[in-house]
C-alpha positions as a Markdown table, in Angstrom:
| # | Residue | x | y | z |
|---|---|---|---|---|
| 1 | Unk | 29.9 | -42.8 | 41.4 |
| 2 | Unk | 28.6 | -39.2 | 40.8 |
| 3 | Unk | 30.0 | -37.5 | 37.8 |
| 4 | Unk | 29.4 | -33.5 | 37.1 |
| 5 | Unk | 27.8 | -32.6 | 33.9 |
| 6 | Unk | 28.7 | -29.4 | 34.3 |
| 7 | Unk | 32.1 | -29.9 | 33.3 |
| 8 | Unk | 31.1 | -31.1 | 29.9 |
| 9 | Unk | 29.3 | -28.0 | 28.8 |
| 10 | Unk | 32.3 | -25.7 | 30.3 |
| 11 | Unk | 34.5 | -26.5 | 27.4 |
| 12 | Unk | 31.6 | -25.3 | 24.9 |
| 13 | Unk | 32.5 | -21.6 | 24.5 |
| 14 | Unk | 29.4 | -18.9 | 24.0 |
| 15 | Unk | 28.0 | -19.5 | 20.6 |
| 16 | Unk | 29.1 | -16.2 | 18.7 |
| 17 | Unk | 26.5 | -15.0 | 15.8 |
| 18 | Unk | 27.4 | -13.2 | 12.8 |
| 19 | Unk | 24.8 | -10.7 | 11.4 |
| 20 | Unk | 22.4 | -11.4 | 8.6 |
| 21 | Unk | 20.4 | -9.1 | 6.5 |
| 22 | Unk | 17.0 | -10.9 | 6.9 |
| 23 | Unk | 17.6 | -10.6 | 11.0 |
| 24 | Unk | 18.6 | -7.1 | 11.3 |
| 25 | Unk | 14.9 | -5.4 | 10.7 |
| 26 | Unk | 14.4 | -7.6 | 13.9 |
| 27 | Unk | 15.8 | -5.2 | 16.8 |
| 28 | Unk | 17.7 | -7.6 | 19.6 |
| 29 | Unk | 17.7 | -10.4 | 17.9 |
| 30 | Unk | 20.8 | -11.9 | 15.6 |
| 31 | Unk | 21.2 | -15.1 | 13.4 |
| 32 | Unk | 24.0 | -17.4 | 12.4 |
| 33 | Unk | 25.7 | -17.6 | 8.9 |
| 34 | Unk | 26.6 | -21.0 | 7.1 |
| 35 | Unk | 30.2 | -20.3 | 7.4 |
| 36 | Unk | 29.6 | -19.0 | 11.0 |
| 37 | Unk | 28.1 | -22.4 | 12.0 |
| 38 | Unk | 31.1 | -24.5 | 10.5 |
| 39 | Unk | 33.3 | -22.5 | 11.8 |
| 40 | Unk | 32.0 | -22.9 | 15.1 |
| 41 | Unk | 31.6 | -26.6 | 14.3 |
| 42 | Unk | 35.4 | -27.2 | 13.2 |
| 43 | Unk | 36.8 | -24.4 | 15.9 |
| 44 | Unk | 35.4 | -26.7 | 19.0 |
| 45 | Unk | 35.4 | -30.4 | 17.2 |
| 46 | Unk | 38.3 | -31.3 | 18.2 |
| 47 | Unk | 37.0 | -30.2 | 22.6 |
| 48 | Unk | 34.1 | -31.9 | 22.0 |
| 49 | Unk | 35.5 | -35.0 | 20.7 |
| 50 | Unk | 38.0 | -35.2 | 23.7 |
| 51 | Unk | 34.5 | -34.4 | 25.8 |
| 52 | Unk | 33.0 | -37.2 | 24.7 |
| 53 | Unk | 35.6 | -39.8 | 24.5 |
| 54 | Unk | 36.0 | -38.9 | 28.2 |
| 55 | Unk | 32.7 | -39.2 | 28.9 |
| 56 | Unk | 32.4 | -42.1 | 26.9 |
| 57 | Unk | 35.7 | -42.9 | 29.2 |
| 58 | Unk | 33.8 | -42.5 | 31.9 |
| 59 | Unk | 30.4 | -44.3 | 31.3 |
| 60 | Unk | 32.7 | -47.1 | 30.7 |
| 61 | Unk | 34.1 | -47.1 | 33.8 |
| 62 | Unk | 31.0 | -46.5 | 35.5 |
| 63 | Unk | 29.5 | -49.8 | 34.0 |
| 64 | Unk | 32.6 | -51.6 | 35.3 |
| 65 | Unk | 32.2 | -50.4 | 38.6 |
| 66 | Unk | 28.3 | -51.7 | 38.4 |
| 67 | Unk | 29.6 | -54.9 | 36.7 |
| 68 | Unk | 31.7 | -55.1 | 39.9 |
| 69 | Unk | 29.5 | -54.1 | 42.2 |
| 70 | Unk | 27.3 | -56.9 | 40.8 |
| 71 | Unk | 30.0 | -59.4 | 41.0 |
| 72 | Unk | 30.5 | -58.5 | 44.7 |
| 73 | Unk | 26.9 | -58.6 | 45.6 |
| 74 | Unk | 26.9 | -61.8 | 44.1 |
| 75 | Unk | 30.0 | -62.8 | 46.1 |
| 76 | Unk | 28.4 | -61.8 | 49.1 |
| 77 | Unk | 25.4 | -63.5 | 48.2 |
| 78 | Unk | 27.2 | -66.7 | 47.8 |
| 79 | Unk | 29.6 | -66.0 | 51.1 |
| 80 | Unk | 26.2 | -65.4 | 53.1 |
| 81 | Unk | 24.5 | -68.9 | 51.8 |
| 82 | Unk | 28.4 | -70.7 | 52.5 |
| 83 | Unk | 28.4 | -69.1 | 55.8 |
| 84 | Unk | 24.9 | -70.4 | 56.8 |
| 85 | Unk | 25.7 | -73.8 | 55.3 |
| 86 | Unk | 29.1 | -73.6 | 57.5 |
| 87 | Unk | 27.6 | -72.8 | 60.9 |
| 88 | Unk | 24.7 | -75.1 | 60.1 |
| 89 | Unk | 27.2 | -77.8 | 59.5 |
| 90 | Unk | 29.0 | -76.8 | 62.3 |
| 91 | Unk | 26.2 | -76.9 | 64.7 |
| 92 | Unk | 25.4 | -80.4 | 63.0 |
| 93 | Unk | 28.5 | -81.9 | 64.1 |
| 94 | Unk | 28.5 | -80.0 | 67.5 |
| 95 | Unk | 25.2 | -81.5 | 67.9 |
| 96 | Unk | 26.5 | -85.1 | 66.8 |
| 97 | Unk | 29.5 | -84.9 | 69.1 |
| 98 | Unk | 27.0 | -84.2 | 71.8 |
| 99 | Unk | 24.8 | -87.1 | 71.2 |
| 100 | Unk | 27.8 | -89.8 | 71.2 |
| 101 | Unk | 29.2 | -88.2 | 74.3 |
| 102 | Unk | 26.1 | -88.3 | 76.0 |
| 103 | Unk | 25.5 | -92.1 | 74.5 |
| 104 | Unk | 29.0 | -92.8 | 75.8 |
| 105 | Unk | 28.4 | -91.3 | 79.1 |
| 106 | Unk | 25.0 | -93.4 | 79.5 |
| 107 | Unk | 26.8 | -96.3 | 78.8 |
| 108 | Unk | 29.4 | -95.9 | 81.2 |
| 109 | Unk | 26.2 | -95.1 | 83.8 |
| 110 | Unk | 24.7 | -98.0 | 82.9 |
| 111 | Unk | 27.5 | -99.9 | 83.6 |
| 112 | Unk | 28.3 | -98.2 | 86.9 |
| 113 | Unk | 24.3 | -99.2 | 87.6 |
| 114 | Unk | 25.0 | -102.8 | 87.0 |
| 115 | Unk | 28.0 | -102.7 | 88.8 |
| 116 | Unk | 26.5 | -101.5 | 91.5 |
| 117 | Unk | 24.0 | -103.4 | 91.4 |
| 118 | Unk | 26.0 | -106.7 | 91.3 |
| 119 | Unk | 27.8 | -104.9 | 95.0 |
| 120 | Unk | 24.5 | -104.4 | 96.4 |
| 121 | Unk | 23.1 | -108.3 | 95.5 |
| 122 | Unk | 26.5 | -109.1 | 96.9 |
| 123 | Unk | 26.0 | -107.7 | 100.1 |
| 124 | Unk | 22.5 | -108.4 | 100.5 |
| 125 | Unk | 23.7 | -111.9 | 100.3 |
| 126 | Unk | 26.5 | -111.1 | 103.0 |
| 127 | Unk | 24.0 | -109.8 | 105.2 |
| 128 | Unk | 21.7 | -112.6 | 104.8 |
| 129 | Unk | 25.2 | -114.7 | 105.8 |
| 130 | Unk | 25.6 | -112.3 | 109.0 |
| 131 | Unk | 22.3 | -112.8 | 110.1 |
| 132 | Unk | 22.3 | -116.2 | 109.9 |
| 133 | Unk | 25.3 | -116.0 | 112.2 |
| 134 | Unk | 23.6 | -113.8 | 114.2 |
| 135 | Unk | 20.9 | -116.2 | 114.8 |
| 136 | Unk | 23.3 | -119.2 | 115.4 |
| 137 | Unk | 25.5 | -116.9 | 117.9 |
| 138 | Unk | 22.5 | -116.6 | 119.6 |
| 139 | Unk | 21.1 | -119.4 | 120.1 |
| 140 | Unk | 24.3 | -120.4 | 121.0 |
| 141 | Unk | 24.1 | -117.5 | 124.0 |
| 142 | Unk | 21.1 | -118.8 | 125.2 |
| 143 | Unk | 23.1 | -121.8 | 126.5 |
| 144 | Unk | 24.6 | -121.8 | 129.8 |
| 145 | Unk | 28.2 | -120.5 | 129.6 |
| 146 | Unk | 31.6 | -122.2 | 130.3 |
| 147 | Unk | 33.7 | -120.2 | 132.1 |
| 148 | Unk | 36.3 | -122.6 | 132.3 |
| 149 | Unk | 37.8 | -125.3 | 129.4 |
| 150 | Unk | 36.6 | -128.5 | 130.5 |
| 151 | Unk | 40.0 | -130.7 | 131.3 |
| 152 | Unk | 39.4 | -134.2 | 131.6 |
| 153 | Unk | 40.4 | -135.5 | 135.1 |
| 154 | Unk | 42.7 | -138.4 | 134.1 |
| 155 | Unk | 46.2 | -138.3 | 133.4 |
| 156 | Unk | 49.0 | -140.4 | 132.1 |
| 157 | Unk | 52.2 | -141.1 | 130.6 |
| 158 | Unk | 50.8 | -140.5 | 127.1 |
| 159 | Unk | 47.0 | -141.0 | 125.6 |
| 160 | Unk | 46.9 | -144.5 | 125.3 |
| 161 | Unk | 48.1 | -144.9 | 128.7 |
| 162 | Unk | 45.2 | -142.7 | 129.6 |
| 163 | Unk | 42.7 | -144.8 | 127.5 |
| 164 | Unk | 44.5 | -147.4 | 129.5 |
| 165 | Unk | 43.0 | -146.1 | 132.8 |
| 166 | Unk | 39.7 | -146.0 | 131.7 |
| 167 | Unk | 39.6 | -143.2 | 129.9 |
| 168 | Unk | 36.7 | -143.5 | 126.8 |
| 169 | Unk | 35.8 | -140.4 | 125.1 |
| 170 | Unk | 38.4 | -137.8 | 123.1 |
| 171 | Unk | 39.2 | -134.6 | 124.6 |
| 172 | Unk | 42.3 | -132.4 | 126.4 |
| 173 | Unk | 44.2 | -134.2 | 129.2 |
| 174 | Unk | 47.4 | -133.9 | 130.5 |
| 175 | Unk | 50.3 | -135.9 | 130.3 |
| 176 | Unk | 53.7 | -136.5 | 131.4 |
| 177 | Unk | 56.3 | -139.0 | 129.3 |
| 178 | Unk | 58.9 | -140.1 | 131.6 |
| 179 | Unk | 61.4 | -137.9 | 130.4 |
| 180 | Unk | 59.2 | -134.4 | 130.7 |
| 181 | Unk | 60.0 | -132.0 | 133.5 |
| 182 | Unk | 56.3 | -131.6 | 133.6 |
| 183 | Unk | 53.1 | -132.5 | 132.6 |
| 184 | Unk | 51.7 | -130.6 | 129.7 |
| 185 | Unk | 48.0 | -130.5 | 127.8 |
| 186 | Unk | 47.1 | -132.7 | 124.7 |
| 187 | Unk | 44.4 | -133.6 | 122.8 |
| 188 | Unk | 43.7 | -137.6 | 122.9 |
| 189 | Unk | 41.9 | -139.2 | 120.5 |
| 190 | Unk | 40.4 | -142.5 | 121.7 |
| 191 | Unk | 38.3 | -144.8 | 119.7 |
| 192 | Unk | 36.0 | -147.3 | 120.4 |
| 193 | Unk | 38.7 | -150.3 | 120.5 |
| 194 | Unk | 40.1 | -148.4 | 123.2 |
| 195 | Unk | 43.2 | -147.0 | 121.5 |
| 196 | Unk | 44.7 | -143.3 | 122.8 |
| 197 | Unk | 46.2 | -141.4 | 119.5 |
| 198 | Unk | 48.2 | -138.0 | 121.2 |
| 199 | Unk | 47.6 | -135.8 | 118.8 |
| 200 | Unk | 50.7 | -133.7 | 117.4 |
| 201 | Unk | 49.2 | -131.6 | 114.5 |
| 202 | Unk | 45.6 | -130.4 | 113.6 |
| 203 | Unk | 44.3 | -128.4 | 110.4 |
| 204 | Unk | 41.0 | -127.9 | 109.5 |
| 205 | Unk | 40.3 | -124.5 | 108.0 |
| 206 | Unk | 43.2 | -122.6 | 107.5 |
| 207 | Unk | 42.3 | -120.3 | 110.7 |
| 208 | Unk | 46.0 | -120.4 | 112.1 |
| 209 | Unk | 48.9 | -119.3 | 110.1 |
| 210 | Unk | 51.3 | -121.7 | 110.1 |
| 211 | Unk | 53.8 | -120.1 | 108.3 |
| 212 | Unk | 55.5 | -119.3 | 111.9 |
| 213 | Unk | 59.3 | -119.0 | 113.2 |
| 214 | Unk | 61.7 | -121.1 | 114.5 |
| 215 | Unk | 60.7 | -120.8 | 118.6 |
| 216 | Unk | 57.3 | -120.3 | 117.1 |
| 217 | Unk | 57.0 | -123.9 | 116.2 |
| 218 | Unk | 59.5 | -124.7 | 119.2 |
| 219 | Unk | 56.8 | -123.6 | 121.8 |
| 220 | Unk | 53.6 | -124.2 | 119.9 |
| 221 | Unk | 50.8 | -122.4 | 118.6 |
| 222 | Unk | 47.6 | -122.3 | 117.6 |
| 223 | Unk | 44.1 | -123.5 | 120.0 |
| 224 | Unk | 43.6 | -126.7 | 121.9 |
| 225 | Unk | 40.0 | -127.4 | 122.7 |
| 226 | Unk | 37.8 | -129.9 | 124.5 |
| 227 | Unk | 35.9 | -130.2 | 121.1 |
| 228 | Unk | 38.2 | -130.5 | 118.7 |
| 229 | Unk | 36.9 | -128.1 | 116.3 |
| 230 | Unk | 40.5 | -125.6 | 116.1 |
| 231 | Unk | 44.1 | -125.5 | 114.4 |
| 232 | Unk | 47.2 | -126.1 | 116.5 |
| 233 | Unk | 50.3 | -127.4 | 116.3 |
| 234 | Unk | 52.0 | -129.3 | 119.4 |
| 235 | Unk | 55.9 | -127.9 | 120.5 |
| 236 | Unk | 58.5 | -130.0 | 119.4 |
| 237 | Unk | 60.1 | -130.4 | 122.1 |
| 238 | Unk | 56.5 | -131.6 | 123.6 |
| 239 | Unk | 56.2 | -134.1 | 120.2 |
| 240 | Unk | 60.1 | -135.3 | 121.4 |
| 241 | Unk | 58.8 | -136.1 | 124.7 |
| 242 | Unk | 55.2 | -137.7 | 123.3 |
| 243 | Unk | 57.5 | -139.9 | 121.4 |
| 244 | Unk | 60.1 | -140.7 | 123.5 |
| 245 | Unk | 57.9 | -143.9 | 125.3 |
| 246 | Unk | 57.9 | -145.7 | 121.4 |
| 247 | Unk | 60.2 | -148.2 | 121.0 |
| 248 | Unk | 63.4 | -147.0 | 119.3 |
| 249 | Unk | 63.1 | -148.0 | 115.9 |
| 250 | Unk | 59.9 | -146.2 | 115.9 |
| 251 | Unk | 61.3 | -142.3 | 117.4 |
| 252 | Unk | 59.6 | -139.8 | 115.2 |
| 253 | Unk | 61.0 | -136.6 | 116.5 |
| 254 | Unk | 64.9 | -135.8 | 117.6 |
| 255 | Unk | 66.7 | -133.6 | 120.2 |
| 256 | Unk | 66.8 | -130.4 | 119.6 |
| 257 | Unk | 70.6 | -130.3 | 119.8 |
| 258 | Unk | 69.6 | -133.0 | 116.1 |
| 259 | Unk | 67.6 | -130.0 | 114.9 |
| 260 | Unk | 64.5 | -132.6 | 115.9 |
| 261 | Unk | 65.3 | -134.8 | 113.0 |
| 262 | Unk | 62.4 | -137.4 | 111.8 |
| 263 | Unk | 63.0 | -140.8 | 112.1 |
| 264 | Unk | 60.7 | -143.7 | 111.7 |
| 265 | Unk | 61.1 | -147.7 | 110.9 |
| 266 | Unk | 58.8 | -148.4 | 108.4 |
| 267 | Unk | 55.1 | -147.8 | 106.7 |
| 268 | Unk | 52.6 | -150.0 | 107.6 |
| 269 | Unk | 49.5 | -149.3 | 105.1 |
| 270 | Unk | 46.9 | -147.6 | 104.0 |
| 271 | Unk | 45.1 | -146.1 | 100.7 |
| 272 | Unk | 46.9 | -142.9 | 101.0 |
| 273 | Unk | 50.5 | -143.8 | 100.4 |
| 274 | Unk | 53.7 | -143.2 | 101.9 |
| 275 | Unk | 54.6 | -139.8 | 101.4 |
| 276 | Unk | 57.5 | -139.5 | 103.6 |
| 277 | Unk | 59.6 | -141.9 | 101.6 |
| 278 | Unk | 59.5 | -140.1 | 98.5 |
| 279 | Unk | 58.1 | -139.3 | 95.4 |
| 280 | Unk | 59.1 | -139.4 | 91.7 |
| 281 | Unk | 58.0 | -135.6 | 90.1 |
| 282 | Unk | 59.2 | -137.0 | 86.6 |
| 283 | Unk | 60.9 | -133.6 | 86.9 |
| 284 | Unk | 64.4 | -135.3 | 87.8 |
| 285 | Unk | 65.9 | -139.0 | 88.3 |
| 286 | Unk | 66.5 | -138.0 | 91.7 |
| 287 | Unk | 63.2 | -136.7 | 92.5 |
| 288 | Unk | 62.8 | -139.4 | 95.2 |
| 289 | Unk | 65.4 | -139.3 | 96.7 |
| 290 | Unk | 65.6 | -135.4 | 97.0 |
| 291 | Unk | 62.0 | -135.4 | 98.4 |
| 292 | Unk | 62.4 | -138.2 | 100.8 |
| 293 | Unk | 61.6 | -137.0 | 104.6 |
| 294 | Unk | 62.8 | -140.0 | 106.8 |
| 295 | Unk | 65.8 | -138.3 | 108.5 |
| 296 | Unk | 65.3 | -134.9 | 107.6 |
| 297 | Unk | 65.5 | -132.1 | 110.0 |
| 298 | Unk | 63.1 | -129.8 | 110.7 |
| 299 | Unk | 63.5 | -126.3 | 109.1 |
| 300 | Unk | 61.9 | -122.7 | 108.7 |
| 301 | Unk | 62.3 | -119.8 | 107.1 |
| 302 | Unk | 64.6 | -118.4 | 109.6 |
| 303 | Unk | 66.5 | -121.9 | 110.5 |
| 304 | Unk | 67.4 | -123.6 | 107.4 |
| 305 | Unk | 68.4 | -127.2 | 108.1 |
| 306 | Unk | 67.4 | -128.8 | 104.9 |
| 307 | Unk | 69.7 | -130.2 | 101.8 |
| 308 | Unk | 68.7 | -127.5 | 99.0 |
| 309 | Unk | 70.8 | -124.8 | 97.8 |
| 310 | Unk | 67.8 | -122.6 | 98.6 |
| 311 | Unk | 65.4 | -122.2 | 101.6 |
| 312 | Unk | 62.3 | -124.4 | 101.4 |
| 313 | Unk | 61.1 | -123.6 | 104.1 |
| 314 | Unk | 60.6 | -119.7 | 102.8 |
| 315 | Unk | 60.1 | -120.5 | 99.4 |
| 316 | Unk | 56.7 | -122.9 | 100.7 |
| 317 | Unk | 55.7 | -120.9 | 103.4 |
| 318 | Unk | 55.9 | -123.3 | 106.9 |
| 319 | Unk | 58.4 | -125.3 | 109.2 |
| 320 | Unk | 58.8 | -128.8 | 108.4 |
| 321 | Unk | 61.2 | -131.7 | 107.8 |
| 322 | Unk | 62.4 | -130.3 | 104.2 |
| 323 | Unk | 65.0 | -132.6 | 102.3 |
| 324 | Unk | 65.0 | -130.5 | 98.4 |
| 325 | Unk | 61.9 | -130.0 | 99.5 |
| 326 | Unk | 59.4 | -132.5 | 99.7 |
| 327 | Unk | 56.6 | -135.1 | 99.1 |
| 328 | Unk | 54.8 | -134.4 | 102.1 |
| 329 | Unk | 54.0 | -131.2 | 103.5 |
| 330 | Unk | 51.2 | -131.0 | 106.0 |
| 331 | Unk | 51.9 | -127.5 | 107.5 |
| 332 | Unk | 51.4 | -126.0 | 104.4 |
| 333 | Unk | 49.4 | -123.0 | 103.0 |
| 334 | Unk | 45.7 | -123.6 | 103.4 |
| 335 | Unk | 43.6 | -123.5 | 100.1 |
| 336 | Unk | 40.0 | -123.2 | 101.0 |
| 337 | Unk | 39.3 | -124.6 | 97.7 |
| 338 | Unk | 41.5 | -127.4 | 97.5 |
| 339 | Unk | 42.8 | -127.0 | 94.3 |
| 340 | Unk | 45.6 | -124.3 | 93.2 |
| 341 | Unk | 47.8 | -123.1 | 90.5 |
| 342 | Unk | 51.6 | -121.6 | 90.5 |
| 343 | Unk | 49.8 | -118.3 | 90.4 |
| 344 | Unk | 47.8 | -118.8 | 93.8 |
| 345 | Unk | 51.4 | -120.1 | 95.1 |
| 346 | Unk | 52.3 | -116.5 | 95.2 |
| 347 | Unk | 56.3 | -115.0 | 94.7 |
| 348 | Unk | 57.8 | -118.5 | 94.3 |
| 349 | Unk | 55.5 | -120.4 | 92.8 |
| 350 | Unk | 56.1 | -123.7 | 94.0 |
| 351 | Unk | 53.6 | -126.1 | 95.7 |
| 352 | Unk | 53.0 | -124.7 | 99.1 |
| 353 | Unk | 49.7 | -126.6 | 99.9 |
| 354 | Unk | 48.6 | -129.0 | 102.4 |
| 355 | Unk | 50.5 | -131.7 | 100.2 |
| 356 | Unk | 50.8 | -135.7 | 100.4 |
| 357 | Unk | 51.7 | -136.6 | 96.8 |
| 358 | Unk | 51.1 | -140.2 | 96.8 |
| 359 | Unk | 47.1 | -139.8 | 97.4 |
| 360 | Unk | 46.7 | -136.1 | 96.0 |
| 361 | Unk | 49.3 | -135.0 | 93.3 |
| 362 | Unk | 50.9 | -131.4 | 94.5 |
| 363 | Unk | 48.4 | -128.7 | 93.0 |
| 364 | Unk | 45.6 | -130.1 | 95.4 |
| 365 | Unk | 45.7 | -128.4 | 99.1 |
| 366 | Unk | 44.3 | -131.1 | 101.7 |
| 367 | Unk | 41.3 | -130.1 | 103.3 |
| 368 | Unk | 42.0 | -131.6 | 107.0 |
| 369 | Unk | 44.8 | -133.2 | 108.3 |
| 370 | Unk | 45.6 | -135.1 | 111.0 |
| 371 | Unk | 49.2 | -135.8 | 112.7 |
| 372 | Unk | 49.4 | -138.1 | 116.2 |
| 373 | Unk | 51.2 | -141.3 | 117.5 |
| 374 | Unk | 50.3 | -144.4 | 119.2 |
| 375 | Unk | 52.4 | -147.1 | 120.5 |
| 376 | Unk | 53.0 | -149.4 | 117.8 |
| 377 | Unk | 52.2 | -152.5 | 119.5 |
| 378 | Unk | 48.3 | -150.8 | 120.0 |
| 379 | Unk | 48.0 | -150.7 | 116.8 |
| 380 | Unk | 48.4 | -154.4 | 115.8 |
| 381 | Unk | 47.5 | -155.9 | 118.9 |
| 382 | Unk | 44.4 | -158.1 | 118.2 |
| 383 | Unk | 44.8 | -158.0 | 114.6 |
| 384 | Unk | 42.9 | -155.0 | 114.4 |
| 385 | Unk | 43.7 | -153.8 | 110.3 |
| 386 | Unk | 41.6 | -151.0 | 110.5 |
| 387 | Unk | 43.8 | -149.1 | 113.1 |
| 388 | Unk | 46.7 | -150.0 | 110.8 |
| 389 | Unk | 45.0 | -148.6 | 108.0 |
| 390 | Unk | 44.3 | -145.4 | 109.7 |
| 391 | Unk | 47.9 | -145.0 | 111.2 |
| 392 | Unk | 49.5 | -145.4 | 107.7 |
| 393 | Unk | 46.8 | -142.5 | 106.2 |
| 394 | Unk | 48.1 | -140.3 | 109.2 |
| 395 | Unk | 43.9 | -140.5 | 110.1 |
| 396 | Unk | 42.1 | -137.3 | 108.3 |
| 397 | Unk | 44.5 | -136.7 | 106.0 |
């Protein structure tokens, strides 16, 4: 703040000099009286006074503004030091943020990397699978091809009338019951006593779907082969006509007109049970009788001949003789590991498996199964048990 001095001395008016004896003999020059000088004092006390109060006014104010001045410079001191603190905070936490998100960002990598690296063990492992195949496919080249199935040259009215001819070894012949239109292929399973088992029903690995249709399981499906290494499922009507040389009591498979009930006289042995007559769940007092299969008809998802409210044959995922639903249950969902839950049973939940209760309870999927039929008198003649045995186990099952 600049102040003018000037105006100070403007209010002091030219100092006026009365003349004294002593200072006139001195030409030009004049001096004040006593009275002159308090004159002069008391004429202008009263200006100066008010001159210096406001000067004194004013040095006041100009040490408040420095006092302020100070206080700001001190403020902006202070502001400067916060400021740097702030920002170096600031770029602290900035910095921190940017750690953990790269730490978190590593960590998901790593994870990725592990990941990854499981996929690529995985494959490597499939690879090593494929080659393997690749080498067994061939080897399996290198040997003279087949261009046609082999067909064994003997024919009959069912296998063990084959067997009956000679016949020694298993394999696909053809055969015509007296009541066929036509011969048609099988597979014949002959032992060494001689016995001829027409098979009606193979499963092995789960390779054919047999959750099929109603003509689907009418005509057939699935592979016949020489070797007996594939999935298939005879036609009903050709299972009819298979079984239509046992003697009455023993007729396993209907007319179609009798939706190809399932009949049969009695069970003989074996260590696996009898299945088809029922099985008590615990669930319900009726649970045997509602899963009983002797005189059932057969049913699929799009035919529903069984005696539930429902359709079992949808619900469990096959065609087969349902009552409400069943004990036994052969053309069932294939479980590679044998064992399931509800959960692997998919939208229903129930037991869809390869079941037969009385050996396996219904969460275990059989691995292989085996369905065929032999004249009953084969099976006992000569007091052979052990064809007995393997009748009433339905053979691989």
């Amino acid at each position: 703040t600049f102040i003018s001095y000037a105006s100070i001395f403007l209010h002091i008016p030219i100092l006026y000099l009365s003349a004294h004896p002593y200072c006139q003999h001195i030409i030009g020059q004049y001096c004040p009286t006593t009275c002159g000088v308090a004159d002069y004092r008391w004429k202008y006390k009263e200006d100066v006074t008010r001159d210096l109060d406001h000067l004194q006014r004013e040095l006041e104010n100009i040490a408040n503004l420095t006092h302020g001045a100070e206080i700001k410079i001190d403020y902006m001191k202070d502001s400067a030091v916060s400021a740097q603190k702030n920002s170096f905070y600031k770029k602290s936490s900035n910095i921190l943020e940017d750690v953990l998100r790269f730490e978190k960002t590593i960590i998901a990598q790593e994870q990725q990397i592990y990941e990854l690296q499981n996929l690529i063990s995985s494959n490597e492992r499939r690879m090593l699978e494929l080659k393997q195949i690749s080498m067994q496919l061939q080897q399996k080249c290198q040997e003279p091809c087949q261009d046609e199935v082999e067909i064994k040259p003997i024919a009959g009215t069912d296998c063990q009338d084959i067997a009956n001819k000679g016949a020694t070894s298993s394999g696909l012949y053809y055969v015509k019951p007296p009541k066929a239109p036509e011969q048609f292929l099988v597979y014949c399973e002959i032992d060494n006593f001689g016995r001829g088992f027409t098979v009606l029903q193979r499963r092995r690995d789960g390779s054919v779907d047999f959750n099929k249709n109603w003509i689907q399981y009418k005509e057939g499906f699935g592979y016949l082969s020489p070797d007996d290494t594939t999935e298939f499922w005879l036609y009903k009507k050709r299972a009819k006509d298979a079984s239509a040389r046992l003697p009455s009591t023993q007729t396993l498979v209907g007319s179609e007109d009798d939706q190809y009930r399932l009949t049969y006289g009695y069970y003989l042995s074996g260590d696996a049970g009898d299945a088809f007559d029922g099985y008590d769940f615990g669930d319900d007092p009726s649970d045997k009788v509602y899963t009983m299969h002797n005189g059932m008809q057969f049913s699929t998802f799009d035919r529903d001949n069984d005696r539930y409210d429902g359709n079992c044959a949808q619900q469990d995922g096959s065609g087969w003789w349902m009552n409400r639903c069943h004990a036994a249950h052969l053309n069932g969902k294939y479980y590679q590991g044998g064992r399931y839950t509800e959960k692997d049973a998919g939208e229903y939940g129930f037991d869809n498996g390869i079941i037969w209760v009385t050996w396996h309870n219904r969460w275990y999927s059989l691995k292989e199964t085996t369905m065929k039929i032999i004249p009953l008198s084969r099976i006992t003649a000569g007091g052979q048990q052990a064809g007995v045995k393997q009748f009433g186990g339905l053979g691989d099952a």
